[in-house]
ROTIBA-983367 format. One record per atom (N, C-alpha, C, O): residue number from 0; chain; atom name; x, y, z. Coordinates in pm, whole numbers, plus 50000, padded with zeros to 5 digits. Layout:
<sites>
   pos   unit   site    east   north      up
   NUM      A     CA       X       Y       Z
...
</sites>
This chain:
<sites>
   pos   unit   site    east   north      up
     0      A      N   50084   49882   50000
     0      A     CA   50000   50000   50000
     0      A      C   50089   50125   50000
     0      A      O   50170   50140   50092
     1      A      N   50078   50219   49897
     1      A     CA   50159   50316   49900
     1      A      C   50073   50463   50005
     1      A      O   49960   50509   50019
     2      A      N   50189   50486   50049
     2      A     CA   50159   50597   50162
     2      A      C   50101   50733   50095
     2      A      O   50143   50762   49983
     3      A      N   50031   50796   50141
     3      A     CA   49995   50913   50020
     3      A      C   50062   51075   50156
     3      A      O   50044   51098   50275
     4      A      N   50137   51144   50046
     4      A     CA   50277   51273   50072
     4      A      C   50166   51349   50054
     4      A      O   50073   51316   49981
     5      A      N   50174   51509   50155
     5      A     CA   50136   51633   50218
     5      A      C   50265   51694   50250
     5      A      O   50345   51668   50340
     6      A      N   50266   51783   50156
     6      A     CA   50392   51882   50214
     6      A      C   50487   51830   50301
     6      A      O   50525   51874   50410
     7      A      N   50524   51723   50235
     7      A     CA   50693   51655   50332
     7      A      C   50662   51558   50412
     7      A      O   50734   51473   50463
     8      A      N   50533   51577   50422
     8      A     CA   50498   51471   50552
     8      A      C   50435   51363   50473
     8      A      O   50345   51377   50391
     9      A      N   50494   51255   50507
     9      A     CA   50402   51110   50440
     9      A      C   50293   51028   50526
     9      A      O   50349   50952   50606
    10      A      N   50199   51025   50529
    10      A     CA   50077   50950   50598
    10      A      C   50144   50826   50647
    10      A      O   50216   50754   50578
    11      A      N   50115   50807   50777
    11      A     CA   50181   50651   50841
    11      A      C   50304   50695   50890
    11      A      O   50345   50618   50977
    12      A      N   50376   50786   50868
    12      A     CA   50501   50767   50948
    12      A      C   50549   50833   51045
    12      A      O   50577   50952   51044
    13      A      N   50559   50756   51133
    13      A     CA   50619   50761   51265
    13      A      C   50691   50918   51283
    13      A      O   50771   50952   51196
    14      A      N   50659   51025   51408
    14      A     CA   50726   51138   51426
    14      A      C   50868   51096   51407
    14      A      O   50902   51153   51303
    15      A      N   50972   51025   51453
    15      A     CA   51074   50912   51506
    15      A      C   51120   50950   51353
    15      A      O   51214   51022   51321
    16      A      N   51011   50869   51251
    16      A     CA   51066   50818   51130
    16      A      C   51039   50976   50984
    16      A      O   51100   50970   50877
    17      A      N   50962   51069   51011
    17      A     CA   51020   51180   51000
    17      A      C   51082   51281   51041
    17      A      O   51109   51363   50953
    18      A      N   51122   51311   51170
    18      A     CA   51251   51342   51246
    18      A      C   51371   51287   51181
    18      A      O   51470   51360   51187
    19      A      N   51387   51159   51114
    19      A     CA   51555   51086   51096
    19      A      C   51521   51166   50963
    19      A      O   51598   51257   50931
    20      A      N   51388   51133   50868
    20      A     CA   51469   51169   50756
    20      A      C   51487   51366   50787
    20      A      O   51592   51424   50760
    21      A      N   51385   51426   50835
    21      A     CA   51424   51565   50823
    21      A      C   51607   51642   50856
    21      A      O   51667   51735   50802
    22      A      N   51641   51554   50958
    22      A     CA   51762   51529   51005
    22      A      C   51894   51476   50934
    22      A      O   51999   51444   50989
    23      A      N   51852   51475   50755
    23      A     CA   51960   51486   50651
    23      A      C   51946   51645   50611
    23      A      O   52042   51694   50551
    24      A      N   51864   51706   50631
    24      A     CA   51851   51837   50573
    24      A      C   51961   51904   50671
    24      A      O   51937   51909   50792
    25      A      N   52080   51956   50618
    25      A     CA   52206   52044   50717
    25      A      C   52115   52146   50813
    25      A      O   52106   52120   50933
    26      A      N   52047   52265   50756
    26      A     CA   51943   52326   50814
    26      A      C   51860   52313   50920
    26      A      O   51832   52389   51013
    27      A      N   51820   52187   50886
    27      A     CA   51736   52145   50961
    27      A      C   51732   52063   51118
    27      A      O   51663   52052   51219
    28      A      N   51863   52015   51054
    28      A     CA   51967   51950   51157
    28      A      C   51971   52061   51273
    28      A      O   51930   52051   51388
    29      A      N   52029   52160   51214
    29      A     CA   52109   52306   51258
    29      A      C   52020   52352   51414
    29      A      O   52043   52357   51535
    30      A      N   51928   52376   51335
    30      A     CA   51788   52438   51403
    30      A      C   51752   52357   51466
    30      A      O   51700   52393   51572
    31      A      N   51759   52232   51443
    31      A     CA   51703   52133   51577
    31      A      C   51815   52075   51689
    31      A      O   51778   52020   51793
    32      A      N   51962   52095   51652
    32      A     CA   52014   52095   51762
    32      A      C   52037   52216   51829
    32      A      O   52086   52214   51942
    33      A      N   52002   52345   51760
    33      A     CA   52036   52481   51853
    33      A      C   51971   52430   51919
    33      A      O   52037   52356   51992
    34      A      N   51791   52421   51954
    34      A     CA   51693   52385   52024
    34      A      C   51701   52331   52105
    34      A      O   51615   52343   52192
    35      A      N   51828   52226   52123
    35      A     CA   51828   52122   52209
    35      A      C   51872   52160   52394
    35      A      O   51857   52071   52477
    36      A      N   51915   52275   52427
    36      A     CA   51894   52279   52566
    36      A      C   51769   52340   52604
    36      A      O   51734   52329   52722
    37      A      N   51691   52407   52516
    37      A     CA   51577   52404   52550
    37      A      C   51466   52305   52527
    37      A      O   51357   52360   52537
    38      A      N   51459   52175   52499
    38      A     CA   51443   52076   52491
    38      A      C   51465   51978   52615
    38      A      O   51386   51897   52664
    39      A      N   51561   52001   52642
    39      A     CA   51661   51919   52778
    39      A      C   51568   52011   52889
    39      A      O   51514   51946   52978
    40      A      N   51550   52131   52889
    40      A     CA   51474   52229   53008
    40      A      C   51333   52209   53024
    40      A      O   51267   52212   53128
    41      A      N   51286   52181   52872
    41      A     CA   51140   52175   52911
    41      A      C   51104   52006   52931
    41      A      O   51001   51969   52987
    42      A      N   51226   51894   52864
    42      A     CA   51164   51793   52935
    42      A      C   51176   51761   53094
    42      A      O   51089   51705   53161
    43      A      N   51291   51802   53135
    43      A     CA   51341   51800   53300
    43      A      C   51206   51884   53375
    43      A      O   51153   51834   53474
    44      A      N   51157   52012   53322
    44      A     CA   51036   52070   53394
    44      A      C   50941   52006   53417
    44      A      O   50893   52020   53530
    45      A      N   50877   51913   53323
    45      A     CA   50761   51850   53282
    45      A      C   50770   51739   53370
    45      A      O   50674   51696   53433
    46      A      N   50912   51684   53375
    46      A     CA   50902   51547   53457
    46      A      C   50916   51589   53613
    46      A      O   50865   51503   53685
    47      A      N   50975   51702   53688
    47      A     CA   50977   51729   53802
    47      A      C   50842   51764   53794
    47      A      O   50774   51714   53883
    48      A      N   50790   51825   53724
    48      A     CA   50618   51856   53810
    48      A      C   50545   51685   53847
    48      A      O   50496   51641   53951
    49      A      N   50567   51615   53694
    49      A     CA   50476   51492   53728
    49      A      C   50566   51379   53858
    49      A      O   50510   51295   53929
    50      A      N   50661   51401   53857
    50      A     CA   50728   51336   53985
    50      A      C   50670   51407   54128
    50      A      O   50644   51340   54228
    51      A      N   50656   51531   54121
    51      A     CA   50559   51570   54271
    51      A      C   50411   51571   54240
    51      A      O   50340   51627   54325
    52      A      N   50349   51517   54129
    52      A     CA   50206   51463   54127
    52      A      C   50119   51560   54105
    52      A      O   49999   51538   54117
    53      A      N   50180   51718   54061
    53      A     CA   50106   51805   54102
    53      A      C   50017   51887   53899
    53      A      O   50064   51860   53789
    54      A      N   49929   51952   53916
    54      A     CA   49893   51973   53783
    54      A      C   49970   52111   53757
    54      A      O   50050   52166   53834
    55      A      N   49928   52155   53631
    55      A     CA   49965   52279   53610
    55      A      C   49892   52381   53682
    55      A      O   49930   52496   53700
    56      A      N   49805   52339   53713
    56      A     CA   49720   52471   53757
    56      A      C   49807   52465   53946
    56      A      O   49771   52566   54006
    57      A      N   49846   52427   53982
    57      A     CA   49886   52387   54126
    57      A      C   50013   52489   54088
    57      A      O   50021   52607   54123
    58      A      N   50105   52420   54015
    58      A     CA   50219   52459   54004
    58      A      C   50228   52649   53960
    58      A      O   50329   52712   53993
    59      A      N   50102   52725   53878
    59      A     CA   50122   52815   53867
    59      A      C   50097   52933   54042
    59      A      O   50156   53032   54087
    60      A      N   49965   52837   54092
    60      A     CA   49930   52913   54237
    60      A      C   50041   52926   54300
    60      A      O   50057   53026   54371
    61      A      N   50154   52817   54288
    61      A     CA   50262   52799   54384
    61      A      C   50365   52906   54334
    61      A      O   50452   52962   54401
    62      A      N   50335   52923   54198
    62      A     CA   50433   53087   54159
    62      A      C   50373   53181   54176
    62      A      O   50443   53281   54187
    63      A      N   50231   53202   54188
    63      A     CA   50136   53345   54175
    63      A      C   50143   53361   54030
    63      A      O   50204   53463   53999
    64      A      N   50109   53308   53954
    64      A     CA   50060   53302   53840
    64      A      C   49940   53253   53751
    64      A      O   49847   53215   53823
    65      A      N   49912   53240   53611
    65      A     CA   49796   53129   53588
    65      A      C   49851   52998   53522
    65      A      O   49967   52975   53487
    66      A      N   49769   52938   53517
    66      A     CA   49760   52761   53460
    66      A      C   49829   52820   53306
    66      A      O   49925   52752   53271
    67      A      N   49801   52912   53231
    67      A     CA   49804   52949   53070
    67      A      C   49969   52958   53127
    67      A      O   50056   52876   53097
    68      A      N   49981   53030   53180
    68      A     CA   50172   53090   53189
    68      A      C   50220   52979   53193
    68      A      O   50270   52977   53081
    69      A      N   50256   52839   53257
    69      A     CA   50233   52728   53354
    69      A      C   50298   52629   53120
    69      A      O   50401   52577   53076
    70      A      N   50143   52665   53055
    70      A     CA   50130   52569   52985
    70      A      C   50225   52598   52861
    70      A      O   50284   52524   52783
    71      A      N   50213   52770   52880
    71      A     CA   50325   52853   52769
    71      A      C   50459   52766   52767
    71      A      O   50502   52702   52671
    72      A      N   50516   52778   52898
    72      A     CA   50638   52767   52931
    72      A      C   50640   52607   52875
    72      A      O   50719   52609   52780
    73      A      N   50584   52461   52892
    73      A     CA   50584   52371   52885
    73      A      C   50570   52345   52744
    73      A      O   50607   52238   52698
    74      A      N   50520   52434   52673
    74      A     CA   50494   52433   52521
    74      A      C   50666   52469   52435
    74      A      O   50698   52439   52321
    75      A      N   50740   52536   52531
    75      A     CA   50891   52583   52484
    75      A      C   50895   52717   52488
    75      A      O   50980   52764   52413
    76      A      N   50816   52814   52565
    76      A     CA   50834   52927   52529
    76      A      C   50930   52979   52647
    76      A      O   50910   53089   52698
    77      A      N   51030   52900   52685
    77      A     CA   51144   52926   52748
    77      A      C   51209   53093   52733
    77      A      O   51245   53176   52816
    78      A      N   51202   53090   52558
    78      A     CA   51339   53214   52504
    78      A      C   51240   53350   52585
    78      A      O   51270   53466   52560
    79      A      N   51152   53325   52658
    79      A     CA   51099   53484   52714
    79      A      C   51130   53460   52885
    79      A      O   51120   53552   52966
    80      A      N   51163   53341   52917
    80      A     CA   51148   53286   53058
    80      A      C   51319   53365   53107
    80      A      O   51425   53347   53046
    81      A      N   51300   53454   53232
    81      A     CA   51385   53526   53326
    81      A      C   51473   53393   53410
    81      A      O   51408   53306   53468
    82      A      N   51613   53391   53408
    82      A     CA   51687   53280   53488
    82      A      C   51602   53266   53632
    82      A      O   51582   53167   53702
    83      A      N   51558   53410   53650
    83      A     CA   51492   53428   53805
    83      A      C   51381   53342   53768
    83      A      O   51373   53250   53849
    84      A      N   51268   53333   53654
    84      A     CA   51159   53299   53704
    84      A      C   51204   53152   53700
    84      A      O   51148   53091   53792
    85      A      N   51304   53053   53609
    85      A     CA   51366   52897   53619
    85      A      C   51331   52913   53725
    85      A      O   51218   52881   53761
    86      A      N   51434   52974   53814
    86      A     CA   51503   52990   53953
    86      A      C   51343   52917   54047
    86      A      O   51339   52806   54101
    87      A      N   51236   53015   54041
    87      A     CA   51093   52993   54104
    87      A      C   51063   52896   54055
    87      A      O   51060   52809   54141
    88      A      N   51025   52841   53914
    88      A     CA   50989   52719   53934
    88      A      C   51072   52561   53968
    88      A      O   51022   52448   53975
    89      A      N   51166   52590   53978
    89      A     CA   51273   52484   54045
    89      A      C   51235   52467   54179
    89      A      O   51202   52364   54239
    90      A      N   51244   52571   54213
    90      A     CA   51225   52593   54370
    90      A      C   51085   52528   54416
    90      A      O   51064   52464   54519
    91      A      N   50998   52561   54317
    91      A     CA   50850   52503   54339
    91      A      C   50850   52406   54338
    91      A      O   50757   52364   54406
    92      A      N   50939   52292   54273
    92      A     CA   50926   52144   54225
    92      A      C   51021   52105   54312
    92      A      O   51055   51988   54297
    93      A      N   51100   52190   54437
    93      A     CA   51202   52126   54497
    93      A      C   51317   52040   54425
    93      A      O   51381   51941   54459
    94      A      N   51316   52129   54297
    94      A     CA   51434   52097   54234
    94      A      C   51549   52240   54240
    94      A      O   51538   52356   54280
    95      A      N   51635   52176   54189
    95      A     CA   51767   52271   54169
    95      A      C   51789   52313   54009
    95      A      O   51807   52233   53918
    96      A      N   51782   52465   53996
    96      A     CA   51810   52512   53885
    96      A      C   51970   52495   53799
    96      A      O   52048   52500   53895
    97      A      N   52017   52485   53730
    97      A     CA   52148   52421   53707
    97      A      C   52190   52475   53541
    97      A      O   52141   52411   53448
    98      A      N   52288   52605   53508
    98      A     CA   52311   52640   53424
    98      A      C   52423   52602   53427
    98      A      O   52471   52588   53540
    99      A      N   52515   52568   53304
    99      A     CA   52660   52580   53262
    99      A      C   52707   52562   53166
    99      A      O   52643   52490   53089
   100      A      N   52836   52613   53120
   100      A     CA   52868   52620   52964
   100      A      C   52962   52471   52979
   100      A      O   53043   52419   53056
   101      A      N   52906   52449   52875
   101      A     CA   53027   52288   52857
   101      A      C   53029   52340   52691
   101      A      O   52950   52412   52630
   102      A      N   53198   52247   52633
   102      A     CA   53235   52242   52504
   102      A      C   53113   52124   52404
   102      A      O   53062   52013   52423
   103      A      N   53108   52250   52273
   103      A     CA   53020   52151   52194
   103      A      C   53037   52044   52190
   103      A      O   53117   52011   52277
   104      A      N   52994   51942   52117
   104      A     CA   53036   51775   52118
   104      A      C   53141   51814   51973
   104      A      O   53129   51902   51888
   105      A      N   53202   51751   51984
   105      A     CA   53294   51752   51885
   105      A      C   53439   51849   51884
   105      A      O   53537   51843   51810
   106      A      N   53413   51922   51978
   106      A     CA   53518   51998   51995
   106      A      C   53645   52003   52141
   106      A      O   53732   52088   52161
   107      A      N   53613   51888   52219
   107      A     CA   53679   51853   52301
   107      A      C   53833   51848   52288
   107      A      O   53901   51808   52382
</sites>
């Protein structure tokens, strides 16, 4: 059965299995590893909230904020997020906020 193509995207296949091929495009590559510590931030957020059991709407009362700010941030909208406000929600999840520069991969 042949798969029927939409603008790059082929019906049936796996995010996984268009991620590898988009991931020959240099560009594309590019842009999806800049992304990647914000990637690493918003999955570590997501899993400290569900490790203390708590919803979004909990977690924003516990900043003085709303559930929407809460869902922004979890969506990736990190590049507007203040080190201070990390700082608060770490603190909320009784986690530890943790910045540092390490050498790219490849350049060791």
């Amino acid at each position: 059965m042949k798969k029927a193509t939409t603008k790059g995207y082929t019906r049936g296949t796996t995010l996984d299995e268009y991620k590898a091929e988009q991931m020959k495009d240099p560009e594309f590559k590019k842009a999806w590893d800049d992304l990647e510590p914000e990637f690493e931030l918003l999955g570590s957020m997501i899993k400290a909230r569900e490790r203390k059991k708590i919803s979004q709407a909990e977690l924003a009362k516990r900043l003085g904020t709303k559930q929407s700010a809460i869902s922004r941030l979890e969506r990736g909208a990190f590049s507007k997020a203040t080190v201070e406000t990390l700082k608060k929600i770490a603190d909320a999840l009784d986690s530890t906020l943790v910045i540092k520069l390490q050498a790219k991969k490849g350049l060791l």
